[in-house]
N, C-alpha and C positions, 0 to 999 in steps of 0.2 A: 420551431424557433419563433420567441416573438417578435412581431414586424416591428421595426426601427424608430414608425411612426407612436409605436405605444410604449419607447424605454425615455426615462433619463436620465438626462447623460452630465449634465451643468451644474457642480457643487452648488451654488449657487440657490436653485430650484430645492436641493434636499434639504439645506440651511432653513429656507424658506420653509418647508413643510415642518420640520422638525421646531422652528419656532412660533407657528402660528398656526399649524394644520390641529386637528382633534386626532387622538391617540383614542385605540382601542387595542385591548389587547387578547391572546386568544392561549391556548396551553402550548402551544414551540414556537408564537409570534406576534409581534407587534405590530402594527399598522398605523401611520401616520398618514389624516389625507386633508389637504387643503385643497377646495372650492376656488379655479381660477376664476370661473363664470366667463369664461370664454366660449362656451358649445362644442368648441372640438373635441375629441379623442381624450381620454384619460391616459396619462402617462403614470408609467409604475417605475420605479427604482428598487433595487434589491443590496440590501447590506446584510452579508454574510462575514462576520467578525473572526480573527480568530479567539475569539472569547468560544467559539461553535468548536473548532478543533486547529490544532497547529498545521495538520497536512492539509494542502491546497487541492490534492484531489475530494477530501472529504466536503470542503468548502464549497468544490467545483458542482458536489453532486447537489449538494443542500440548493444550490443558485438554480441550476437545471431544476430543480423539482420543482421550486417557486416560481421560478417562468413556467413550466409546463401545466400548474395551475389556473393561472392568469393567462394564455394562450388557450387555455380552453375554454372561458370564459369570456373570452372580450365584447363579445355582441349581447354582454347582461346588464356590462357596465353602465352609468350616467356618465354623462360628457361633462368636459372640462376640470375636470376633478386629478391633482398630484399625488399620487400617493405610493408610499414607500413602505415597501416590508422589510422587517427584522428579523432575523431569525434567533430563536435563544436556542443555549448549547444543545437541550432535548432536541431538536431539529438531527443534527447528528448520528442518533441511532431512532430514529424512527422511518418504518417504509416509506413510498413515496406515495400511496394512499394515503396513510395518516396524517400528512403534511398537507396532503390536497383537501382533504376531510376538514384538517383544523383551519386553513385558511379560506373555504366556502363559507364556514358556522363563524367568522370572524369577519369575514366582508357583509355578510347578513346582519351582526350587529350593527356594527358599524353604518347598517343601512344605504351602500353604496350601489347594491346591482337592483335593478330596473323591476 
C-alpha cells in the first residue's frame, strides 16, 4: 500500500497539475507533474476513468497496479514534485507488469526518478 504521505487527496492539487504541471505520455498512461519546489516527498494521484472499463472491480485492479508501481519506486523519485497518473482504456487488459513496465519507461521520460 502506498503510504498516505505520498497520495493526493485535494481536487484542488489535481486541477493544479492538470493546468500547469508538463504532460508526458506513455502506451496505457499519461502523466501530469508539477514542480511544488517545496523538498518534501512527491505526491502521486491516480485517475482511473470509467472511460478504462464500466466495472469498478476492473478500475479497482488498474488503481492497485499503479500504486504498486509507484510503491515500489518511491525512494527514486525527486522531491516536491505532484504528479498524477492516467490510465487509458488499454490499462484494462494488460498484465500488471506491463503496466509497471509502461509506467517506469514513462517516469524516465518524463525525467522524474533520481
Amino acid at each position: 500500500m502506498l503510504a498516505a504521505r505520498y497520495r493526493m487527496k485535494n481536487p484542488q492539487d489535481f486541477d493544479l497539475v492538470r493546468r500547469k504541471g508538463d504532460h508526458y505520455s506513455g502506451d496505457m498512461i499519461v502523466i501530469g507533474v508539477y514542480d511544488r519546489g517545496d523538498g518534501e516527498s512527491s505526491r502521486f494521484g491516480f485517475v482511473v476513468s470509467q472511460k478504462v472499463s464500466k466495472l469498478a472491480s476492473v478500475r479497482n485492479k488498474v488503481k492497485r497496479a499503479l500504486r504498486e508501481a509507484v510503491r515500489q519506486q518511491t525512494n527514486y523519485f525527486k522531491t516536491g514534485l505532484d504528479i498524477v497518473i492516467v490510465a487509458f482504456p488499454e490499462t484494462a487488459r494488460a498484465y500488471t507488469d506491463e503496466i509497471m513496465k509502461d509506467i517506469e519507461l514513462t517516469f524516465r521520460k518524463a525525467g522524474i526518478l533520481k
